[in-house]
ZAKEDO-489896 format. One line per 8 residues: their letters; for each residue y, x, z of C-alpha. Coordinates in steps of 0.02 Angstrom, whole numbers, plus 32768, in hexadecimal, padded with zeros to 4 digits. Each point is the difference from the previous one (the first is absolute). Example, Ala and Ser with C-alpha at 12.3 -4.5 7.8 and 13.67 -1.06 7.14 Angstrom:
residues 2
AS> 7F1F:8267:8186  80AC:8045:7FDF
This chain:
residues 344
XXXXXXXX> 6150:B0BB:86FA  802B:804D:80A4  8046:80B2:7FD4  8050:800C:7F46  7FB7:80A5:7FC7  8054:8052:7F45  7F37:7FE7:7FC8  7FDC:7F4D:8013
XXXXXXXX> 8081:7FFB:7F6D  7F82:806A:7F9B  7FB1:7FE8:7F5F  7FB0:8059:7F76  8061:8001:7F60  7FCC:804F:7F51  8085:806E:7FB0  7FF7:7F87:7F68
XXXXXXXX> 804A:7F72:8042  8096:803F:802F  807F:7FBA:7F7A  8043:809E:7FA0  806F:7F81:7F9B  8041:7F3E:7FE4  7FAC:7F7D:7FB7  8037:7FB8:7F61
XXXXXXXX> 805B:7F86:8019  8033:8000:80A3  7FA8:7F5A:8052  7F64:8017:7FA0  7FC0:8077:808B  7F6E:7FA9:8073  8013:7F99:809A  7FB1:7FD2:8099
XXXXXXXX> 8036:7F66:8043  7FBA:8005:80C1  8004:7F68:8064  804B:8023:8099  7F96:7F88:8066  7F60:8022:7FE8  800D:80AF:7F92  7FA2:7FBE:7F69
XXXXXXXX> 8040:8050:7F60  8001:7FD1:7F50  8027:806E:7F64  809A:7FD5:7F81  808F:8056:7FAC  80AA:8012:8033  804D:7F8A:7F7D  7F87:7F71:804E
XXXXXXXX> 8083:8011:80A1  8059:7F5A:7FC9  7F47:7FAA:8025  7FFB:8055:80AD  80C6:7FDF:8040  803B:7F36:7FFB  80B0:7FBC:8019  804D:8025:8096
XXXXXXXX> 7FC5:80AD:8007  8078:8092:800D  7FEA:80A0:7FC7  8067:8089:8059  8005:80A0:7F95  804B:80B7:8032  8090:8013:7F6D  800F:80BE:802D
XXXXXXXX> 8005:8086:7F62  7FA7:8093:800B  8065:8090:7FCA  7FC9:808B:7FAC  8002:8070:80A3  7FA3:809C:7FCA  8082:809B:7FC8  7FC2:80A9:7FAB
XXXXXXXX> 8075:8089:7FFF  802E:8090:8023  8076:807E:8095  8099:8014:7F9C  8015:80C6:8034  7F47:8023:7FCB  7FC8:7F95:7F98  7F54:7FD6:8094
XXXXXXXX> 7F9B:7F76:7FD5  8030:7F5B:8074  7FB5:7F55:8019  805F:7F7D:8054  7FCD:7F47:803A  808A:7F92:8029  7FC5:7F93:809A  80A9:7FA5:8047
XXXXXXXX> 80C1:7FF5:7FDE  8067:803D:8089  80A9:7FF3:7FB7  805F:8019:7F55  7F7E:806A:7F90  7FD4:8048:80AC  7F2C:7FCF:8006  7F8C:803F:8072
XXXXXXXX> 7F61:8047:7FA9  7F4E:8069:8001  8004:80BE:7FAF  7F91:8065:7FD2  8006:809C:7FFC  8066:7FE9:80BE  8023:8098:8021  8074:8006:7F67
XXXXXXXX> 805C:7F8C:8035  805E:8032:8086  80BF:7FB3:8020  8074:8044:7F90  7F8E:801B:7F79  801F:7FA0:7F62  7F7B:7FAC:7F77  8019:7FD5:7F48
XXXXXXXX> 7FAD:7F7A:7FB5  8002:7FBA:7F3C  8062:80B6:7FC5  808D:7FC6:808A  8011:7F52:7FE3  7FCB:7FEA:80C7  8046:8099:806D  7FAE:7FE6:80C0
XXXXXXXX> 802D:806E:8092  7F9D:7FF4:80AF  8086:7FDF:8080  7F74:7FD0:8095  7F51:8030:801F  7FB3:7F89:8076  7F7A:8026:8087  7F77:7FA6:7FA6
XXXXXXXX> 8010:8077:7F65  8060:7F72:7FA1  80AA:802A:7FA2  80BA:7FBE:7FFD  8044:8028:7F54  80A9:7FD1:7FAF  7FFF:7FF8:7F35  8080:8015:7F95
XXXXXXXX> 8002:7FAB:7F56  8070:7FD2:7F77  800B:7F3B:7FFD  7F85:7F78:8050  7F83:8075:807A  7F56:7F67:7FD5  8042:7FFD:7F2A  7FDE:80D1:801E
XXXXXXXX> 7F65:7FE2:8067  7FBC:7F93:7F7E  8018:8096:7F71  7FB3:8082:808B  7F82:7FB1:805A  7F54:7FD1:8004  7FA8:7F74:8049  7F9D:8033:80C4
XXXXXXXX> 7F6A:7FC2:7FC9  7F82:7FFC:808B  7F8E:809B:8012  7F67:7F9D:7FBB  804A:7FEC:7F53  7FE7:8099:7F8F  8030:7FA3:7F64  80A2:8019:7FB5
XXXXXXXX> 8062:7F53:800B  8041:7FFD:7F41  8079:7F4E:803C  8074:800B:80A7  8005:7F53:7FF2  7F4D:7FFE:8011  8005:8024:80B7  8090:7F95:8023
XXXXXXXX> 7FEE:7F43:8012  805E:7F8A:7F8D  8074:7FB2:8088  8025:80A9:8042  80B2:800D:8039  8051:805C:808D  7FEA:80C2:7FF0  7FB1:8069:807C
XXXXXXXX> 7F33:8007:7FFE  7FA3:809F:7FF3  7F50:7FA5:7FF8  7FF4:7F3B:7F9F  7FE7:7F7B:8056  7F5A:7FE2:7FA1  7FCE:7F6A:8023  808A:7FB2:7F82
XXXXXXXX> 7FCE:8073:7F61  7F98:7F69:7FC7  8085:7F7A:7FFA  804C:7FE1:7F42  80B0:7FBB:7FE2  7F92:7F53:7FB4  7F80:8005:8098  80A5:7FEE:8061
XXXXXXXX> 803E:7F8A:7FA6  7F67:7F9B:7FE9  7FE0:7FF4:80D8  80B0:7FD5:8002  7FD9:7F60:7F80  7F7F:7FD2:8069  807C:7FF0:80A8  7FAF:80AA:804C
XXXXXXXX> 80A2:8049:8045  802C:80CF:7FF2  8088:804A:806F  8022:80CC:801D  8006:806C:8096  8031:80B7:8000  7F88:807E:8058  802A:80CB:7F9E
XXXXXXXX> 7F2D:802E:8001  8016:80B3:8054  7F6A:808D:7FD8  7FC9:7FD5:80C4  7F97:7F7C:7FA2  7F94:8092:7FBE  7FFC:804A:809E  7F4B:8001:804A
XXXXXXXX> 7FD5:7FCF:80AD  7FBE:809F:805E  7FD1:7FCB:80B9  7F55:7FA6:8019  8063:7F9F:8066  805A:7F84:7F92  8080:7FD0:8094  8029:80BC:7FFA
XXXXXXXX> 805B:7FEF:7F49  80A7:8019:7FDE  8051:7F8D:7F74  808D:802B:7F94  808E:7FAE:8019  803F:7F87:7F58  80B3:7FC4:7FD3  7FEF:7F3B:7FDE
XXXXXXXX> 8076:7F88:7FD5  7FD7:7F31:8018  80A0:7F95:7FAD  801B:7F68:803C  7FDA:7F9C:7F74  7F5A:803A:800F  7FE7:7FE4:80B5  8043:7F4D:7FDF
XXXXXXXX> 7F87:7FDC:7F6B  7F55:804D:808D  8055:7F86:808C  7FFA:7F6F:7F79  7F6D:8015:7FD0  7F9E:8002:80AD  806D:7F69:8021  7FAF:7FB3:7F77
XXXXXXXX> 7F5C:802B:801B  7FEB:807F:7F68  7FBB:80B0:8014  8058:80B2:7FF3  7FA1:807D:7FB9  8036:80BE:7FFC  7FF7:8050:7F67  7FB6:80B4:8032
XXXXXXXX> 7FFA:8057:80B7  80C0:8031:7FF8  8035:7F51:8001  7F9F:7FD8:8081  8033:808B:8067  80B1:7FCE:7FE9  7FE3:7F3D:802B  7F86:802D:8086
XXXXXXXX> 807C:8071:8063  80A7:7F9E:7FDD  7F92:7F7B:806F  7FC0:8071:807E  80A7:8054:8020  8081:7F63:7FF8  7F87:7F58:8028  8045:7FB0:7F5D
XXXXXXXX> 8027:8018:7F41  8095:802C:7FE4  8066:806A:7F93  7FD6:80B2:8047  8014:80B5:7FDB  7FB7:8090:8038  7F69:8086:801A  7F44:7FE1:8030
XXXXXXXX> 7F78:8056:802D  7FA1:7F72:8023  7F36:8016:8013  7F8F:7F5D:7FDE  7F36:8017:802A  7F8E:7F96:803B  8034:7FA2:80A0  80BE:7FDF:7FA9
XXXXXXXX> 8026:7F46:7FFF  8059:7FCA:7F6B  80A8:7FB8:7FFE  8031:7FD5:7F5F  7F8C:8017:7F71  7F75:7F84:7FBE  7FBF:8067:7F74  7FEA:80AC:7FD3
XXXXXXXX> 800C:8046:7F3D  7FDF:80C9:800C  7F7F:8079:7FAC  7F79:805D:802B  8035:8083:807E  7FC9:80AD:803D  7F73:8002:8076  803B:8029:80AC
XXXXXXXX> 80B0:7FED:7FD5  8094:7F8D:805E  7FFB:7F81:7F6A  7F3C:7FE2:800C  8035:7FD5:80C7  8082:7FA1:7FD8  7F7F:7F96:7F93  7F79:7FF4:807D
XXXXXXXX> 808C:7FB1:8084  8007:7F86:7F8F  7F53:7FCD:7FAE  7F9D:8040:809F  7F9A:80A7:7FFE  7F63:7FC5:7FB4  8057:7F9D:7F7D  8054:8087:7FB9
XXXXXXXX> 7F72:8096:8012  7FAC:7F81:7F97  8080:7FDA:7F88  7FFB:80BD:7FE7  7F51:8017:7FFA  7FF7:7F7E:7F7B  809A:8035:7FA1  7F92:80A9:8009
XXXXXXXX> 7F6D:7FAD:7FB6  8061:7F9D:7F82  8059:80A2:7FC0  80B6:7FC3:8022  8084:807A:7FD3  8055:8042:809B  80A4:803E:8037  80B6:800A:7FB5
XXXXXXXX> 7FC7:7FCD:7F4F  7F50:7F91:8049  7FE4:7F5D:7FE6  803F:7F83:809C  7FC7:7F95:8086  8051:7F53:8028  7FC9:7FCE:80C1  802A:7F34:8021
């Protein structure tokens, strides 16, 4: 591929497969194990994962927690319908976040959410539309979130989510996501337990999924795109356990796109793992050399999104556009609550 254009990334997708909600129980949802050699694929079920990994193996997983990041309210002087989406913290209940309407929010102005158990006032409007809000709240700010939020679901779920929990994975940990880090939904506390038996090793990162991940490419051009930038977090222990294992000849294997993002850029930027902190806005397509990663566990993404690039950098063009074609075929649930591909 000489020029990366938005619509090589293309495919055609029927309304129905788009996962409206989770699978019962969680690892019982399909999987495509791809082999990363020669692309052949072969059909099985999450739960059969412990047949696919061997000992050796470690699993990195993104232990961030989504939080329920969408507000309704109300302006406290008038009583005007508001909707807020909390995207990043900036400071002490001080968050930066998406309104609509905007032009009720203007700085000064102050929101009521949950009959006053969140009080928000706009103290900066930035240039790109987005706002800086302080809240006010009577105890912990996240125990009050909790009672008055919802869960951001993406915009292709209509269904209402009846469990929270449901869109959080079971290792989730460290608060700040406004979008899961999907991949993980299909691990179970005994699937974990079970790989863990068998000597597959699991170790955490921290990457806080921002709603950028949603965001669609516009320009033909794919070199054109902006990414969002992501706060990630790599502890030490875990950068000690992904040395080990190379040392040893094992594989590391990203659990979802975020994880690799965060391994894949504290690489790129620093020429090690390490313990490292900080933001990314790294962009993997086709032509990116891996540094880190051996396998790839992620689901079924949107077509001409960052995530379906990411996937092709990593599998090779035609390997994935097939995998997709035949996922297509096969009727494989897609998206957020879809069923999940394991590349290795």
């Amino acid at each position: 591929m000489q020029t990366l254009k938005k619509s090589d990334f293309y495919y055609e997708l029927p309304d129905e497969l788009i996962a409206q909600t989770p699978v019962e129980p969680r690892n019982s949802s399909r999987l495509m194990h791809i082999n990363k050699a020669d692309g052949s694929i072969t059909h099985n079920r999450f739960y059969n994962l412990c047949n696919i990994l061997k000992k050796g193996d470690l699993l990195v997983m993104n232990d961030s927690r989504v939080i329920p990041a969408r507000l309704y309210g109300e302006k406290l002087d008038n009583q005007t319908f508001i909707e807020f989406l909390l995207l990043e913290q900036k400071g002490d209940k001080i968050w930066e976040i998406i309104c609509r309407p905007g032009k009720k929010a203007k700085v000064g102005t102050k929101f009521s959410f949950g009959n006053g158990r969140l009080i928000a006032e706009v103290i900066e409007v930035k240039d790109d539309g987005n706002r800086i809000v302080k809240f006010e709240c009577d105890g912990n700010f996240f125990t009050a979130l909790e009672d008055v939020g919802q869960m951001p679901l993406p915009p292709y779920i209509t269904e209402k989510l009846e469990d929270k929990e449901r869109y959080q994975t079971v290792y989730s940990k460290e608060l700040g996501s406004s979008a899961a880090p999907t991949a993980g939904l299909h691990f179970t506390e005994e699937m974990l337990a079970q790989l863990k038996e068998i000597g597959v090793n699991i170790a955490f990162v921290t990457l806080h999924v921002g709603l950028g991940t949603f965001r669609p490419v516009k320009e033909d051009n794919v070199l054109d795109h902006k990414m969002h930038s992501e706060h990630y977090y790599l502890p030490k222990e875990t950068a000690d356990l992904i040395n080990e294992t190379k040392k040893n000849g094992g594989r590391v294997i990203s659990v979802g796109t975020t994880t690799c993002r965060t391994l894949e850029s504290v690489a790129t930027f620093y020429n090690e793992i390490a313990e490292h902190e900080g933001y990314t806005d790294i962009f993997i397509y086709p032509s990116y050399q891996f540094k880190v990663i051996d396998g790839l566990i992620t689901n079924f993404h949107l077509p001409e999104s960052t995530l379906i690039m990411l996937v092709s950098a990593f599998l090779g063009y035609d390997n994935t556009m097939n995998a997709y074609k035949t996922a297509v075929e096969e009727k494989y649930r897609f998206f957020s609550f879809g069923d999940s591909m394991c590349i290795l």
